[in-house]
C-alpha positions as CSV (number, residue, x, y, z in Angstrom):
1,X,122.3,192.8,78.0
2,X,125.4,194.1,79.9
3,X,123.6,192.7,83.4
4,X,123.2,189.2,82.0
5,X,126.9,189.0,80.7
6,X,128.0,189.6,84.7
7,X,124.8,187.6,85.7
8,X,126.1,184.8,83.9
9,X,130.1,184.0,85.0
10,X,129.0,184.2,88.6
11,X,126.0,181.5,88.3
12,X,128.7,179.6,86.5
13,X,131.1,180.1,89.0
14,X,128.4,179.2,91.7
15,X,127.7,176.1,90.3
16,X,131.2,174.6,89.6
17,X,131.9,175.9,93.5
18,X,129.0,174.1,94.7
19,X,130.1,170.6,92.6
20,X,133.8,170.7,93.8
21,X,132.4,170.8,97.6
22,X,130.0,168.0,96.4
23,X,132.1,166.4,94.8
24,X,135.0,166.3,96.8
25,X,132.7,165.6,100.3
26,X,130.8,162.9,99.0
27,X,132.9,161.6,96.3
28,X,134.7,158.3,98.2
29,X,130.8,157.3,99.1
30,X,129.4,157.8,95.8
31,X,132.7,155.5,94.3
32,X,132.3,153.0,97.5
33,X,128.6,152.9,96.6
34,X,129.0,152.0,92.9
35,X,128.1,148.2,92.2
36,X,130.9,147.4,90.0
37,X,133.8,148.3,91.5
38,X,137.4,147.8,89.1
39,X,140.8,147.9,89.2
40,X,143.7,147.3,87.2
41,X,146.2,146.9,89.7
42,X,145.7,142.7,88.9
43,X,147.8,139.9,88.3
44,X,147.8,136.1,88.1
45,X,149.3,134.6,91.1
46,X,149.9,130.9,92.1
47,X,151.8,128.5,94.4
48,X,155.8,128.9,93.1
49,X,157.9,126.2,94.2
50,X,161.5,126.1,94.0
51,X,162.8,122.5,93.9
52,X,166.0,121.4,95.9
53,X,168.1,119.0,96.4
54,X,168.2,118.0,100.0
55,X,171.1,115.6,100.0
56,X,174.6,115.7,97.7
57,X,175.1,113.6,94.5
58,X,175.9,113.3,91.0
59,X,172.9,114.2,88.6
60,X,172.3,110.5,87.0
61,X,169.1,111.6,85.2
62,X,166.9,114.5,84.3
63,X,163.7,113.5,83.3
64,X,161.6,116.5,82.1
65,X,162.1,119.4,79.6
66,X,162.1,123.0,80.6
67,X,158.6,124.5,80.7
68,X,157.1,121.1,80.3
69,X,153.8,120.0,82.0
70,X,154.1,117.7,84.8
71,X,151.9,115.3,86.9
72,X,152.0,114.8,90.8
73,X,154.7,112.5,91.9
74,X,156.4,112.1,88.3
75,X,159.9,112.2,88.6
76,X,161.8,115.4,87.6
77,X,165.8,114.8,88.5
78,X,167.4,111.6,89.6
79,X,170.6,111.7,91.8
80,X,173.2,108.4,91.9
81,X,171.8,106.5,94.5
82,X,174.5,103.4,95.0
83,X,176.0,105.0,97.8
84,X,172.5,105.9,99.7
85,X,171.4,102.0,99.1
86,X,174.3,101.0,100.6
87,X,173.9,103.1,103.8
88,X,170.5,101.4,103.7
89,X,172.2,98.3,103.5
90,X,174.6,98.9,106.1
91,X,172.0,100.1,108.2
92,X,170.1,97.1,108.4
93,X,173.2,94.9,108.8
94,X,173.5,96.5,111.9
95,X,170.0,95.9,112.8
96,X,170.3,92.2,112.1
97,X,173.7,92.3,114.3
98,X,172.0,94.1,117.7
99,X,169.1,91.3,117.1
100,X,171.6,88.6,117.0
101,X,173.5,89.9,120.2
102,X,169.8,90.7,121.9
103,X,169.2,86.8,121.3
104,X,172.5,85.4,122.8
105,X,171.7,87.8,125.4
106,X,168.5,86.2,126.2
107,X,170.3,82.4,126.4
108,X,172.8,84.0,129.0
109,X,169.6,85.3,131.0
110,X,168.3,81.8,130.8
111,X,171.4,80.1,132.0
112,X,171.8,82.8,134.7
113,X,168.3,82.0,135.5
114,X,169.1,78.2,136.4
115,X,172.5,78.8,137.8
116,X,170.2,81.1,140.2
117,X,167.7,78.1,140.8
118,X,170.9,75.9,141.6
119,X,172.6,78.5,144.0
120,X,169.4,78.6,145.9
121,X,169.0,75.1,146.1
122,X,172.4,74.6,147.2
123,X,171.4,76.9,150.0
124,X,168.7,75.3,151.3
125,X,170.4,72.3,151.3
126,X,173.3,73.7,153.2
127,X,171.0,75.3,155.7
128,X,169.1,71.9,156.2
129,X,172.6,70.8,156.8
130,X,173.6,73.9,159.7
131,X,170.0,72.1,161.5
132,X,172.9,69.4,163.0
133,X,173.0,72.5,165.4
134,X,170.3,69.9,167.4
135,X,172.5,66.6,166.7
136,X,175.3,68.5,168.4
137,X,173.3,69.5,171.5
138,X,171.7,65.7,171.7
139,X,175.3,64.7,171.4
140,X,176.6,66.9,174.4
141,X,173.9,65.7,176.5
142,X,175.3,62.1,175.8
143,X,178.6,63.0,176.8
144,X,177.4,65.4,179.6
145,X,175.8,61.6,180.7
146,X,178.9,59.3,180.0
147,X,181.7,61.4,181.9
148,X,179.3,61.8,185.1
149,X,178.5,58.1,184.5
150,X,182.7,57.8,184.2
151,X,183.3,59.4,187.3
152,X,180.7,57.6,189.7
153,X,182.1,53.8,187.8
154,X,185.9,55.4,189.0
155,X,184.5,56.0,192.3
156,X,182.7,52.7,192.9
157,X,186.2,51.6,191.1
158,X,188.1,53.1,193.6
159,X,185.7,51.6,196.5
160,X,185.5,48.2,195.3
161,X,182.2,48.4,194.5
162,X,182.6,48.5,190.9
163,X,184.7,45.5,188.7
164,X,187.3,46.7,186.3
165,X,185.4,45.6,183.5
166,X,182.5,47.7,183.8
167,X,184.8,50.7,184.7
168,X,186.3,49.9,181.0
169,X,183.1,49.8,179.5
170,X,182.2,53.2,181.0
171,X,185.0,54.8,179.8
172,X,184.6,54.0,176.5
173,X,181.3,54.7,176.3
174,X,182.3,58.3,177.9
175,X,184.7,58.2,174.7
176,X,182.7,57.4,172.1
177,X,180.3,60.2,173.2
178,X,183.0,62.6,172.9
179,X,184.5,61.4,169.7
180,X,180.6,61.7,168.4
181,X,180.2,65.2,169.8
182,X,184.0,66.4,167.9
183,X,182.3,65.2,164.5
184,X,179.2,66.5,165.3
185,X,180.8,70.0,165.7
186,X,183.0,69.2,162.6
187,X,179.4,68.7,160.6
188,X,178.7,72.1,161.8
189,X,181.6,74.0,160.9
190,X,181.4,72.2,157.4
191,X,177.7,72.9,156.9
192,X,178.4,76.7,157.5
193,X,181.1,77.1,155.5
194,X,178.7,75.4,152.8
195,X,176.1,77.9,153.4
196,X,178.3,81.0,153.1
197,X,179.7,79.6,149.9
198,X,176.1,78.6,148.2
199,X,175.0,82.1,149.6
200,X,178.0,83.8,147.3
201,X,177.2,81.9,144.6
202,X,173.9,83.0,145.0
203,X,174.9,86.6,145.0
204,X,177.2,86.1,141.9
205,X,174.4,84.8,139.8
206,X,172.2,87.6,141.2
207,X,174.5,90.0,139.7
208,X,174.9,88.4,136.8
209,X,171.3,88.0,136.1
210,X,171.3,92.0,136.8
211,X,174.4,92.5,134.5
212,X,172.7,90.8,131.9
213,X,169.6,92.4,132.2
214,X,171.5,95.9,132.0
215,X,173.3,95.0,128.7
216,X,169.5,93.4,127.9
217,X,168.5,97.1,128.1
218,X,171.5,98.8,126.6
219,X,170.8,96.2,123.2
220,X,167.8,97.3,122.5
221,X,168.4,100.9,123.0
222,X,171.3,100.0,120.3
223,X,168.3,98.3,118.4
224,X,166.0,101.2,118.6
225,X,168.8,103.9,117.6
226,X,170.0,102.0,114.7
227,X,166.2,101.1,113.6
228,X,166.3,104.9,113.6
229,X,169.1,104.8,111.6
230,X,167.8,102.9,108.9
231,X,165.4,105.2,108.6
232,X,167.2,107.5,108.3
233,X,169.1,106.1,105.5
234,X,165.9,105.4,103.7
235,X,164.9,108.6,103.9
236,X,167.9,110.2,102.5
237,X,167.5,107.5,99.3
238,X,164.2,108.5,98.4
239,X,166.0,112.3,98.7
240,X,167.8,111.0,95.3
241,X,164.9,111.4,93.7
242,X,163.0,114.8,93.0
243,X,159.6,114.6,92.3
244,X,156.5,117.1,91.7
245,X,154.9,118.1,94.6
246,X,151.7,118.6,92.3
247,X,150.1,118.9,89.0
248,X,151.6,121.9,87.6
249,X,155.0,123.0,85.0
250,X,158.6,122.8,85.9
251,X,160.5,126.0,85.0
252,X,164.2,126.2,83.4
253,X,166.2,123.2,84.5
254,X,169.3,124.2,86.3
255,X,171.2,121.2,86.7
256,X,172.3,118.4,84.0
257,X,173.5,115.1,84.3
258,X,176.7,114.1,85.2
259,X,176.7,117.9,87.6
260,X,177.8,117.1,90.8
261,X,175.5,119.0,93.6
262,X,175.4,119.5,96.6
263,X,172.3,119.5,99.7
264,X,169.8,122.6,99.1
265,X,171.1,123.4,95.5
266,X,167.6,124.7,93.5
267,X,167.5,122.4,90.8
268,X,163.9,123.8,88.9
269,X,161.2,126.3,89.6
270,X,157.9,124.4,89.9
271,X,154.4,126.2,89.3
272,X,151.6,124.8,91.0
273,X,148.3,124.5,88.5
274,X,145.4,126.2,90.2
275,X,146.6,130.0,89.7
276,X,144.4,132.7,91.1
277,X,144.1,136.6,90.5
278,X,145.4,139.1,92.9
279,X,143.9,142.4,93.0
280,X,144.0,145.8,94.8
281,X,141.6,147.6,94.8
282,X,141.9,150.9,96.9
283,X,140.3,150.8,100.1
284,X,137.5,153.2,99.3
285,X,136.2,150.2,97.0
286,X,136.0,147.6,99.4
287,X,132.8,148.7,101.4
288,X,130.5,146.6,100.1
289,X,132.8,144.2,98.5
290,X,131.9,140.3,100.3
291,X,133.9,137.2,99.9
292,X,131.2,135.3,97.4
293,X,130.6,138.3,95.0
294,X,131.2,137.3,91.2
295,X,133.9,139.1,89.2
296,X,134.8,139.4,85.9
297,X,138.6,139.1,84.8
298,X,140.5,140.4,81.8
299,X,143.9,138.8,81.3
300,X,146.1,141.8,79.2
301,X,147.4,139.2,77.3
302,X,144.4,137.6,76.1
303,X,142.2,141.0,76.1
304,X,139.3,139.0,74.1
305,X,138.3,136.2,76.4
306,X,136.6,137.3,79.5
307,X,137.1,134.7,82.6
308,X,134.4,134.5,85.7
309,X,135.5,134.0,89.1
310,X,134.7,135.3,93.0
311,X,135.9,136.8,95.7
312,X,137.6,134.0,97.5
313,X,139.3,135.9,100.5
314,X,140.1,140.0,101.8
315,X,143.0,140.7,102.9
316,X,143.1,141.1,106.5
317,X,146.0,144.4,106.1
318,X,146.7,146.7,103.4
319,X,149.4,145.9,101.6
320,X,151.7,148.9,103.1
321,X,151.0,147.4,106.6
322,X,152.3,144.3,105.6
323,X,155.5,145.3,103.8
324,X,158.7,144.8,105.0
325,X,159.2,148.2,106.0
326,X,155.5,149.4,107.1
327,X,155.3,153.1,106.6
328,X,155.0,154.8,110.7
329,X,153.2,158.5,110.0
330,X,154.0,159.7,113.8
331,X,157.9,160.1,112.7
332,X,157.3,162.7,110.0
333,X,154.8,165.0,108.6
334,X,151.4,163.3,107.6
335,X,150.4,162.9,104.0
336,X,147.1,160.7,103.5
337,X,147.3,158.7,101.0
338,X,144.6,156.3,100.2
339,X,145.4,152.6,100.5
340,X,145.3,149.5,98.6
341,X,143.6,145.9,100.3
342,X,144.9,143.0,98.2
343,X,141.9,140.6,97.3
344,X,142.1,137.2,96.1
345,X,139.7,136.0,93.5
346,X,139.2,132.5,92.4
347,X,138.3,131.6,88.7
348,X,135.6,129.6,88.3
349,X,135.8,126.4,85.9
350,X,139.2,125.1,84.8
351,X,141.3,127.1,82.6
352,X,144.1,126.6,80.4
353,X,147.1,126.7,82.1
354,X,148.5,128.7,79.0
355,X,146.3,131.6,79.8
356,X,146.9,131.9,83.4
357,X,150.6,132.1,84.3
358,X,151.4,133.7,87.2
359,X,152.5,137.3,86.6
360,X,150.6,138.6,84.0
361,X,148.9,141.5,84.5
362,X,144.9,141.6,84.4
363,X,141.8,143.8,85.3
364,X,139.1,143.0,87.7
365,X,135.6,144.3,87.9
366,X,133.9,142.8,90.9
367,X,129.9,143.1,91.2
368,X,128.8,143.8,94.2
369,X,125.0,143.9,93.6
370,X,124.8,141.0,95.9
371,X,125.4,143.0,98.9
372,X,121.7,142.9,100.6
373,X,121.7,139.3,101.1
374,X,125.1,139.1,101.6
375,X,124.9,141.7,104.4
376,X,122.1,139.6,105.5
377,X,124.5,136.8,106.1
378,X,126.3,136.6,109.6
379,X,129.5,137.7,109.7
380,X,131.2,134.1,110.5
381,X,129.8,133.4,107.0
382,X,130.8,136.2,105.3
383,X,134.2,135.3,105.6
């Protein structure tokens, strides 16, 4: 009796030994391996918006009540928009004003256009005019002709053999081919100084046209920057008016009418409808969890209903890796800890927005029994 009391303690003592070692060694695979793996380190999560103003104003209307249920594109605040209308206004004025100065523009182009056609013609005519270069040399010949004709008549004259009479008419033929050469070299001088004056006034309208196809260019750059600026002003109209982004609910209303505010003053918290649950399961969990498996979700505040969803996506870091200050083992002494993977699950159907409001806590059970197929399944598709 006294050998089975020792006998006893030391099988018992055997056998816890032997299940801590088992235990603790094969433990993480056993809980990795389990097909319903939980946690309740869950909450509801979902798009959070804070509304702004983006330009200043006076709040003229506020259209919603806090907490209330709103529709995509309903109006939420209205800002006093007389002045932005009349930027808009003021805007296109000047639009209308560049167009009307682009126009007259486009009449002085035309005019220098045919004061160009008449400068050129006036050069063509004065160079048809600088061909009496040819008269002039016919001309010369004629008097080279008269004055030798002169001078044999004034010889013959001084012989006898000539009569006075036709000495006379010699020399005034040798006369009248001088007097015709003088104009003829007049012409010239005339015909030049016509075609360096139609050549200037060719050049002037040149650089006219040029000048007014410069300012041509500088107008509608003007038209183009203040087309921008109307656009501008438009913009900052439609500004005056905050609208959802998206089905959803507003929060607490910070402003009121009659409040002046100024550009990037947050006027409402807008929820998004569509929430989703976050959870973290420890990493030891996540072996066999695949984006697709089903889950089961318990919202604490509604602990009788029992929503279904999936897995939408895994986290591709822990969460300590992505916090703002990441934890860095090499500086200190080492201390495993085990880690948590945020995954996002997606509830199936369409609940009440009243049950799922982001922050409330909730517990997850995800079923992983799926995993053969799902393993089955390339990786591009598993995620």
């Amino acid at each position: 009796m006294k050998k089975w009391s020792i006998a006893i303690p030391i099988v018992v003592l055997a056998v816890a030994i032997f299940l801590f070692f088992a235990i603790q060694g094969h433990w993480d695979s056993w809980k990795s391996d389990t097909v319903l793996q939980k946690t309740n380190d869950a909450y509801v999560t979902g798009d959070q918006i804070p509304l702004s103003t983006r330009v200043s104003g006076t709040v003229q209307r506020v259209s919603v009540q806090d907490y209330q249920s709103v529709k995509a594109g309903q109006s939420i605040v209205e800002l006093e928009h007389s002045d932005y209308e009349a930027n808009v206004d003021e805007a296109r004025a000047a639009i209308s004003s560049a167009h009307a100065e682009l126009s007259a523009n486009q009449d002085a182009k035309r005019a220098a256009d045919a004061s160009i056609d008449a400068a050129k013609a006036s050069v063509e005519q004065a160079q048809a005019a600088d061909a009496a270069q040819s008269g002039i040399d016919a001309s010369q010949a004629q008097v080279t002709q008269a004055v030798s004709e002169y001078q044999r008549q004034e010889t013959l004259l001084a012989s006898r053999a000539a009569t006075r009479q036709q000495f006379e008419q010699v020399q005034e033929a040798r006369d009248a081919a001088q007097a015709a050469l003088q104009s003829r070299r007049a012409d010239l001088v005339r015909a030049k100084a016509a075609v360096a004056n139609s050549r200037a006034a060719l050049a002037g309208a040149l650089q006219q046209r040029a000048a007014l196809d410069a300012k041509d260019a500088g107008l509608r750059a003007q038209i183009a920057a203040r087309t921008a600026g109307v656009t501008i002003a438009q913009v900052s109209l439609a500004y005056t008016k905050i609208v959802a982004p998206a089905d959803g609910r507003v929060g607490r209303l910070r402003v009121h009418p009659g409040q002046l505010v100024g550009a990037g003053v947050q006027v409402v918290d807008f929820v998004q409808d569509g929430a989703w649950v976050e959870a973290n399961f420890l990493e030891t969990q996540l072996a066999h969890v695949r984006v697709g498996d089903t889950a089961d979700i318990r919202i604490d505040a509604y602990p009788s209903q029992i929503l279904h969803g999936h897995v939408s996506e895994i986290a591709p870091a822990s969460g300590s890796a992505t916090a703002l200050l990441p934890p860095d083992n090499a500086t200190g002494n080492f201390t495993k800890v085990i880690q948590r993977v945020p995954v996002k699950i997606l509830i199936d159907g369409n609940p009440s927005g009243d049950i799922l409001r982001p922050g409330l806590s909730a517990e997850v059970t995800v079923h992983t029994d799926r995993q053969e197929t799902t393993e089955a399944t390339p990786p591009a598709t598993a995620r």
